[in-house]
Backbone bond lengths (Angstrom), bond angles and torsions (degrees), N, CA, C in turn:
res aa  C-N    CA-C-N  psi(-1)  N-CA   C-N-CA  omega(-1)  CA-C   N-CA-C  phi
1 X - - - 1.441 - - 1.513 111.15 -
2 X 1.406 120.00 -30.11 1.153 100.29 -158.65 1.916 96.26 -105.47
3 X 1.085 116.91 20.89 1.688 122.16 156.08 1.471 102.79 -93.02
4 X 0.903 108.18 -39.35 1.823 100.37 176.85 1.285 117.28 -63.39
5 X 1.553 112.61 -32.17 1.634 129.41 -175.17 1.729 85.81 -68.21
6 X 1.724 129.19 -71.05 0.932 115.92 -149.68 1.877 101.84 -77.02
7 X 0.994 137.51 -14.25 1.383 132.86 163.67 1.275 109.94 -57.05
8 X 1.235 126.88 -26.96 1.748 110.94 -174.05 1.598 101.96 -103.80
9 X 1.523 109.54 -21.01 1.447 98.82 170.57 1.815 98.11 -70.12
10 X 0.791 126.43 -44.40 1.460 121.80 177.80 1.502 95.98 -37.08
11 X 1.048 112.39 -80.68 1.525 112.76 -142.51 1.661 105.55 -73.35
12 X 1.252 117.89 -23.16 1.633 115.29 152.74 1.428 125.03 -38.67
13 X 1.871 114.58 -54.38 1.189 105.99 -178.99 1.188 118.97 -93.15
14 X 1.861 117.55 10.95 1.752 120.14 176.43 1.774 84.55 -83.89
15 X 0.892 129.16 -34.55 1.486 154.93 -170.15 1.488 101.80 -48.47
16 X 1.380 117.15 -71.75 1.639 141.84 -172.06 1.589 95.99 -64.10
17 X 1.650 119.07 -48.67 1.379 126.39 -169.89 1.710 112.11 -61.32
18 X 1.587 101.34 -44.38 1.329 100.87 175.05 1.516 123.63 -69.83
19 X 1.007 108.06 -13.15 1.362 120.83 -170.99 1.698 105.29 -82.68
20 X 1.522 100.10 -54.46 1.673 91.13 177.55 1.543 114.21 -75.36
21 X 1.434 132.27 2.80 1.590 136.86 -172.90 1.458 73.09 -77.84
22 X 1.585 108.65 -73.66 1.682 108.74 -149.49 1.691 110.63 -42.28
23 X 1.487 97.21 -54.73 2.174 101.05 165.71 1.255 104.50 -21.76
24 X 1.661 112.83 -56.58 1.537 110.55 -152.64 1.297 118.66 -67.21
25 X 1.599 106.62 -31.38 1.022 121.78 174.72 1.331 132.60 -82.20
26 X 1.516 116.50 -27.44 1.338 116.94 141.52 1.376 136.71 -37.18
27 X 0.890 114.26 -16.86 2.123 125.20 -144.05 1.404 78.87 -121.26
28 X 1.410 121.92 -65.36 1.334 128.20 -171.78 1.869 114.22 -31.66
29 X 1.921 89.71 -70.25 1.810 85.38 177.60 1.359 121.74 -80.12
30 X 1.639 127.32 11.73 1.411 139.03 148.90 1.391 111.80 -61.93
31 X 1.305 131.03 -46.87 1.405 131.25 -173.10 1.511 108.49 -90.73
32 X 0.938 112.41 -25.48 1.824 124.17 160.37 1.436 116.90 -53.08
33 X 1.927 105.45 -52.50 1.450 114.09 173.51 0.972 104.92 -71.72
34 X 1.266 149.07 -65.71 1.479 142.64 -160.84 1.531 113.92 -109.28
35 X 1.620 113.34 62.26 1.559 116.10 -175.47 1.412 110.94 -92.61
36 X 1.961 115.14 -6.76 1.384 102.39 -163.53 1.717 82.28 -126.90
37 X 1.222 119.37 13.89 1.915 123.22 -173.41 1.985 73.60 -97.78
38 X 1.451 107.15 -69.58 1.700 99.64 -176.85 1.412 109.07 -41.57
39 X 1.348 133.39 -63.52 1.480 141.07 -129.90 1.756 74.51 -77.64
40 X 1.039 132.06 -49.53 1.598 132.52 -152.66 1.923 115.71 -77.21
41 X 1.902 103.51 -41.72 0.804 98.83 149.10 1.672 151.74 -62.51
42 X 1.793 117.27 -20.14 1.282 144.70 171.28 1.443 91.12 -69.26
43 X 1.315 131.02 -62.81 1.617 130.63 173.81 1.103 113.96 -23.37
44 X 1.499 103.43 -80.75 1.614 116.58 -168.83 1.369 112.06 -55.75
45 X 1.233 123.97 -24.42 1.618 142.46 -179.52 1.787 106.74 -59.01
46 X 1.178 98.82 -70.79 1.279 115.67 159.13 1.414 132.45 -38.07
47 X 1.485 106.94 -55.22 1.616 108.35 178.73 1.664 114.60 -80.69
48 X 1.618 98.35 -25.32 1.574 94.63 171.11 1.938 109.38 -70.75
49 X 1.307 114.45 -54.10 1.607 94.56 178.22 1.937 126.25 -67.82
50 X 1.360 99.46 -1.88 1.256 87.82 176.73 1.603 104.58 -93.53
51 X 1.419 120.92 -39.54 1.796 128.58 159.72 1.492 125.69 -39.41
52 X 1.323 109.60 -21.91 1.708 126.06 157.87 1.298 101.38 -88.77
53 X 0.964 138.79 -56.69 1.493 123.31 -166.66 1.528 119.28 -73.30
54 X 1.066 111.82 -29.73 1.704 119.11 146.18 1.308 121.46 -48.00
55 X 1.357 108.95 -73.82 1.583 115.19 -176.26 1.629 109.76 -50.13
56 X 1.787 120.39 -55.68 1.569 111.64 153.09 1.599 111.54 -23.10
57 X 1.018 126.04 -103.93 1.411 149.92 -175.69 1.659 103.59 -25.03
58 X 1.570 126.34 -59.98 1.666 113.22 146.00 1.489 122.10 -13.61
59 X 1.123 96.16 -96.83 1.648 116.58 172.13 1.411 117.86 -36.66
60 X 1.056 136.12 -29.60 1.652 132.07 -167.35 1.647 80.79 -101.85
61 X 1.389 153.40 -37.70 0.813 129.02 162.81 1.429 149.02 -71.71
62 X 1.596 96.42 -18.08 1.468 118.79 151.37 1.333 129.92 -41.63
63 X 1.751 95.95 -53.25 1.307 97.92 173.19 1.857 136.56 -90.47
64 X 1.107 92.19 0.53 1.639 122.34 164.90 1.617 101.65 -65.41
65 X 1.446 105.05 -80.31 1.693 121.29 170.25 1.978 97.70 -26.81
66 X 1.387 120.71 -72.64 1.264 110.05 179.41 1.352 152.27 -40.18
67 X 1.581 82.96 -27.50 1.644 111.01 -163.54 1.871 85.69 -92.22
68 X 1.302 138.14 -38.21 1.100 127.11 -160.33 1.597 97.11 -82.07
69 X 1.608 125.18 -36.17 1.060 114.71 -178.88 1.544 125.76 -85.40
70 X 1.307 120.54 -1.40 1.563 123.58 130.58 1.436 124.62 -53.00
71 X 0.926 111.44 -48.25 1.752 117.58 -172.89 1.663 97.03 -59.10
72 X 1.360 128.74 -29.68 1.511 146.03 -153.91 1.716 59.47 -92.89
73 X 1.195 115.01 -109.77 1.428 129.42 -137.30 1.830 111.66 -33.21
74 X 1.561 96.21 -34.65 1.909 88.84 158.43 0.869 126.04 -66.12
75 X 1.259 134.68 -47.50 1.482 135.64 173.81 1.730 113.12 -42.95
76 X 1.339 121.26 -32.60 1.706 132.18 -157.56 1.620 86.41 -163.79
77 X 1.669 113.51 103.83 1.426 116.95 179.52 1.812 89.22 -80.60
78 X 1.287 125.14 -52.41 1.572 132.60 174.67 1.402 109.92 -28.99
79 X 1.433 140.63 -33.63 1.416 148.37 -149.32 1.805 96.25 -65.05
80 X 1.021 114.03 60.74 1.631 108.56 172.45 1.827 121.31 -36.82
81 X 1.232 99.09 -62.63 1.637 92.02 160.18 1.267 146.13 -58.46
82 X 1.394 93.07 -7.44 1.655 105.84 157.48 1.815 131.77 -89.25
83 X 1.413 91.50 -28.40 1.089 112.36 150.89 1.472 130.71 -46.97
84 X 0.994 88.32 -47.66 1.899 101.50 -171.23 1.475 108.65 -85.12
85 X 1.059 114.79 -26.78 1.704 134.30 -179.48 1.716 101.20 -81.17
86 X 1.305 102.06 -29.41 1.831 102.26 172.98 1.915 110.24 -89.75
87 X 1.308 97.26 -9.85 1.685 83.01 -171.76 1.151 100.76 -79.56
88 X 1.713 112.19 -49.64 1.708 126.22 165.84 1.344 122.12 -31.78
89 X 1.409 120.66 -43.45 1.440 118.41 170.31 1.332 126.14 -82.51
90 X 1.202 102.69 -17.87 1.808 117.70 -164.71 1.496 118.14 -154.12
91 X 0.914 146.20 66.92 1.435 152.87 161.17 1.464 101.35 -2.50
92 X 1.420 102.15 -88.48 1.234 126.57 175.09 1.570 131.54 -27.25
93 X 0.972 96.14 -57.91 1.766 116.14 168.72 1.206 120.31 -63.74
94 X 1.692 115.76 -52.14 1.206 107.16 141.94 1.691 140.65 -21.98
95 X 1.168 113.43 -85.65 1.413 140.23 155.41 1.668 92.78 -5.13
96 X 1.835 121.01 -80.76 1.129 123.59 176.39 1.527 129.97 -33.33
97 X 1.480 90.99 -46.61 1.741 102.95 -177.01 1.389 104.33 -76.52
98 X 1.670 137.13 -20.53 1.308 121.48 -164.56 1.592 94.05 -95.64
99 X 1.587 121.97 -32.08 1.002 131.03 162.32 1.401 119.83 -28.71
100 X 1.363 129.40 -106.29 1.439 141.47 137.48 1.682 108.62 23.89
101 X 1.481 97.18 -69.76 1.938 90.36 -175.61 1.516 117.39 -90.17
102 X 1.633 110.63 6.31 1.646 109.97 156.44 1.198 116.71 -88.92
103 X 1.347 112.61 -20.81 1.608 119.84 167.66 1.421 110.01 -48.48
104 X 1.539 105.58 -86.41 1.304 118.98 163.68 1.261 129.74 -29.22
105 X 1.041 140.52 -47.68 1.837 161.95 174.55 1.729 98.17 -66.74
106 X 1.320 119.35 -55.02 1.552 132.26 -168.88 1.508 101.49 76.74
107 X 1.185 126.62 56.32 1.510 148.64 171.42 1.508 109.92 -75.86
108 X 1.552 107.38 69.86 1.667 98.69 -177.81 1.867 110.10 -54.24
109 X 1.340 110.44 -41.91 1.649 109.94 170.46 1.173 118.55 -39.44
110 X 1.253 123.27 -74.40 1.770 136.88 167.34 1.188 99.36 -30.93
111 X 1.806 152.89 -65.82 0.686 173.40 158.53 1.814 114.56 -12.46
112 X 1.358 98.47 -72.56 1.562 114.43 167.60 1.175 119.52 -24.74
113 X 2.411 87.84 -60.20 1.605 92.37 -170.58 1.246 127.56 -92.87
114 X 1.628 121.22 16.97 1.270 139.83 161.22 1.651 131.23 -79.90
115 X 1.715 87.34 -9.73 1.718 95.64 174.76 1.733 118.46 -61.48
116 X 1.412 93.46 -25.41 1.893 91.55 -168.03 1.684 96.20 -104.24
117 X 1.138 130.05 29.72 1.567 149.62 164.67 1.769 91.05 -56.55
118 X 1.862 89.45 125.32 1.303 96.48 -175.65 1.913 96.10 -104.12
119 X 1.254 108.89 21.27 1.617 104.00 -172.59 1.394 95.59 -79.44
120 X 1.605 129.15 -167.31 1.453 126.53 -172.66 1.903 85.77 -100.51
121 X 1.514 92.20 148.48 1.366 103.32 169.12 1.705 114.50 71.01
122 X 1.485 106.41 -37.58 1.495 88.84 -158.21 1.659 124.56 -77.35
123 X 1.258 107.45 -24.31 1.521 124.41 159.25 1.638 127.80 -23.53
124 X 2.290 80.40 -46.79 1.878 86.46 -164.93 1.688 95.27 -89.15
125 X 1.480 106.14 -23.99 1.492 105.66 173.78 1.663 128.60 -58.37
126 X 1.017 106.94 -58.71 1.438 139.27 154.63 1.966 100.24 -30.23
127 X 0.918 102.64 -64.16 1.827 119.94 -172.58 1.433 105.27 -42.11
128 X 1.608 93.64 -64.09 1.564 118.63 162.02 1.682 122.71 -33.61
129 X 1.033 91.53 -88.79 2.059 114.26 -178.90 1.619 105.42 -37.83
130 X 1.591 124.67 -23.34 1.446 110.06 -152.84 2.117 74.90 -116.49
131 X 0.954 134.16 -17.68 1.099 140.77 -177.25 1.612 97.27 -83.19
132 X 1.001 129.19 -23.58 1.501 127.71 -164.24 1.477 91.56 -105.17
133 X 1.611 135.18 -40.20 1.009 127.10 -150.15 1.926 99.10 -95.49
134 X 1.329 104.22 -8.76 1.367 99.54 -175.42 1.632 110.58 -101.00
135 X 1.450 112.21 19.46 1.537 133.48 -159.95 1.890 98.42 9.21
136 X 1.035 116.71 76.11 1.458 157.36 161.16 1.200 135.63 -62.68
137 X 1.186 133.37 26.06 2.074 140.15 -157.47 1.636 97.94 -31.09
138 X 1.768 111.33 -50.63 1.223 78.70 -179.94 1.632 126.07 -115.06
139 X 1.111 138.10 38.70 0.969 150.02 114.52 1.813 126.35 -40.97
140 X 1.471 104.57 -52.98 1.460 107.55 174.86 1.654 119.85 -77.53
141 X 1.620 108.73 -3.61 1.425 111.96 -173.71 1.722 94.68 -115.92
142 X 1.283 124.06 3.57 1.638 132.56 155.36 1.204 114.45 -84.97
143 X 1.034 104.08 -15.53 1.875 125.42 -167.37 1.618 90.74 -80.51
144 X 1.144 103.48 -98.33 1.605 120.48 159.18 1.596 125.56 12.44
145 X 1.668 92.57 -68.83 1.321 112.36 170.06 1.552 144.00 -71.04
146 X 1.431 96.03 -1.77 1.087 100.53 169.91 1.943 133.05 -98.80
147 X 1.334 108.64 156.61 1.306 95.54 -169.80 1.773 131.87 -64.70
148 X 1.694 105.52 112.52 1.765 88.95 173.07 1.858 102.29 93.18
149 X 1.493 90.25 -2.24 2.148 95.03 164.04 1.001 102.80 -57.49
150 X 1.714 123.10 124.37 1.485 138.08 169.15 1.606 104.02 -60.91
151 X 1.296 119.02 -30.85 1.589 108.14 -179.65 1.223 124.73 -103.98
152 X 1.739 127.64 36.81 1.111 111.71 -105.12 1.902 80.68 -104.18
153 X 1.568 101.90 -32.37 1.665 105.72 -173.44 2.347 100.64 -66.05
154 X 1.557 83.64 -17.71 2.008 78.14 -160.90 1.782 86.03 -81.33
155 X 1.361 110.77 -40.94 1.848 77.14 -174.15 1.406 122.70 -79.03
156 X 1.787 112.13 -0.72 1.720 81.96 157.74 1.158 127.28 -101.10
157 X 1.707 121.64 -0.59 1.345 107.76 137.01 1.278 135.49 -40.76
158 X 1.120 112.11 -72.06 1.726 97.13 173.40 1.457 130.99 -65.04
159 X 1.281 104.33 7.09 1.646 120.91 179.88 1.147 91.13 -91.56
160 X 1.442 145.59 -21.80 1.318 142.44 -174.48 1.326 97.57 -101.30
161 X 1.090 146.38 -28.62 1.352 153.48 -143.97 2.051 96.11 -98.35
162 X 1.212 89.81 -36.89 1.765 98.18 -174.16 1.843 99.56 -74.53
163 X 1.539 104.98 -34.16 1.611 117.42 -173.08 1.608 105.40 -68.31
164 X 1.347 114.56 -20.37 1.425 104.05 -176.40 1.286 109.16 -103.49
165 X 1.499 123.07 -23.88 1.199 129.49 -168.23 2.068 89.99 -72.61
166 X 1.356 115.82 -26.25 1.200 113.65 -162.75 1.923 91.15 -96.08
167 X 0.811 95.70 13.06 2.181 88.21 178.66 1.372 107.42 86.77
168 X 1.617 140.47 -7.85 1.034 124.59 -157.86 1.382 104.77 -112.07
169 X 1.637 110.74 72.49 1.582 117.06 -167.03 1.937 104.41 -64.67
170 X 0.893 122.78 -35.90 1.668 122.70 -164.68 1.521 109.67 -80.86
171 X 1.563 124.50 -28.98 1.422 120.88 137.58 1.458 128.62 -36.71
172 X 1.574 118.67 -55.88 0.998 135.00 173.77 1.568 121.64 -46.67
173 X 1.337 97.74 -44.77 1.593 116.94 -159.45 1.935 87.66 -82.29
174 X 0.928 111.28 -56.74 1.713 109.07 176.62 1.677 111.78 -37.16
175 X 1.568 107.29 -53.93 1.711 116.51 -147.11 2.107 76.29 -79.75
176 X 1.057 121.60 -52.12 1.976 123.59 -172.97 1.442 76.70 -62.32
177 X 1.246 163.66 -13.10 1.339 142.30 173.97 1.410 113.95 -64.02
178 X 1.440 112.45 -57.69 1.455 127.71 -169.89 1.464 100.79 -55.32
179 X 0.998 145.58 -15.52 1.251 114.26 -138.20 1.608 100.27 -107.62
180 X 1.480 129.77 123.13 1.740 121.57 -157.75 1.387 108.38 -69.14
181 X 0.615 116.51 166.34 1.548 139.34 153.19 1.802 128.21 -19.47
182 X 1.585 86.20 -50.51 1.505 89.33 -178.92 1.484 106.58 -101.57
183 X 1.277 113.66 20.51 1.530 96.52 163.38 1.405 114.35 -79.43
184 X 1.033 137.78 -155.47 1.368 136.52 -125.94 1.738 107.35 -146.34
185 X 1.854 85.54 -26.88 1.471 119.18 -175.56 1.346 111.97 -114.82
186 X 1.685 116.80 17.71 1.493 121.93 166.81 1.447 133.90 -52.31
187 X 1.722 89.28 -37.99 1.794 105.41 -175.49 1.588 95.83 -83.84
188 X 0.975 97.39 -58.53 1.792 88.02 -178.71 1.669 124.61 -49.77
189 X 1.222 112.60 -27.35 1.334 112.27 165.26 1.287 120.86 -76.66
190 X 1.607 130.83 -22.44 1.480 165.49 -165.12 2.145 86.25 -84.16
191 X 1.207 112.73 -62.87 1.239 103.56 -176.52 1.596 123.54 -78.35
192 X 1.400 124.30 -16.40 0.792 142.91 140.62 1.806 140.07 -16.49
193 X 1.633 71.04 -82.27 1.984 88.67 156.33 1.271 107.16 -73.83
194 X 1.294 137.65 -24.62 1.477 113.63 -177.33 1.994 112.76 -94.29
195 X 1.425 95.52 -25.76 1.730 99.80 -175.76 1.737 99.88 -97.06
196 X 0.738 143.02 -46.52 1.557 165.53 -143.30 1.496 113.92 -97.04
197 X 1.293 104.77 -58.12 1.085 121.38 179.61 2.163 128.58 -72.23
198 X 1.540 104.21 -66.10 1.053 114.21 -165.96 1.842 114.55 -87.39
């Protein structure tokens, strides 16, 4: 019995042996077939995380470069070449900074040409500020009307505010009508129609 025992343990592990040759040999003409599909994918693997880690490393210095040439442009709002060195790095930031000192300045021009500002916000701000500064009914009631205007309940307050100053209280009293409840600018329109208005 126990030659028969060790004959089948034999042939179990000639058994197990053949089994992992054939693996080997499987894998073998797999990596044979696809040695330049691997070699190409490991490439591209490679060149894509090192092309992010560049482009990171670009960019974080980009915005370093930006941030210093703001810090320049506070120091000397006049610094035109700093200016120009910020539009190049930053559109956007730009946009903010020319923003900001037409505010301040009351630069209806600057202003104008900040309406089609592709930065966030500053367009509708901008839209706003040069509409307010040109005391405008209808400019400030285009303002108003448009979708997702951050100012949108304050310029027809003061779009009403220009209507009374001009005699035309029952215009006025309509546009302080619209305005709901949960704006922010309810009471003020509420005192309005009652002091302002009647």
């Amino acid at each position: 019995m126990s030659l028969k025992n060790d004959i089948d343990m034999v042939k179990e592990e000639l058994s197990s042996e053949e089994k992992f040759f054939e693996k080997a040999v499987v894998t073998e003409k797999f990596v044979k077939k696809y040695k330049n599909l691997i070699i190409g994918s490991v490439v591209v693997a490679v060149l894509g995380v090192s092309g992010k880690i560049a482009y990171d490393a670009n960019k974080r210095a980009t915005i370093a470069s930006a941030n210093e040439t703001l810090q320049e442009l506070q120091k000397d709002a006049s610094n035109r070449d700093a200016l120009k060195k910020l539009e190049s790095l930053s559109p956007a930031l730009a946009d903010v900074w020319s923003y900001s000192q037409a505010v301040v300045s009351r630069d209806a021009d600057a202003l104008k040409k900040l309406q089609n500002s592709k930065a966030l916000i500053v367009g509708d701000l901008a839209t706003y500020e040069y509409a307010q500064t040109q005391n405008d009914i209808a400019l400030l009631d285009n303002y108003a009307l448009k979708q997702g205007a951050i100012y949108s309940d304050l310029a027809q307050v003061q779009s009403a505010v220009l209507l009374i100053n001009e005699g035309k209280t029952q215009e006025a009293h309509q546009k302080l009508a619209t305005l709901s409840e949960a704006s922010p600018l309810y009471k003020v329109a509420k005192v309005l129609l009652h002091y302002g208005v009647k």
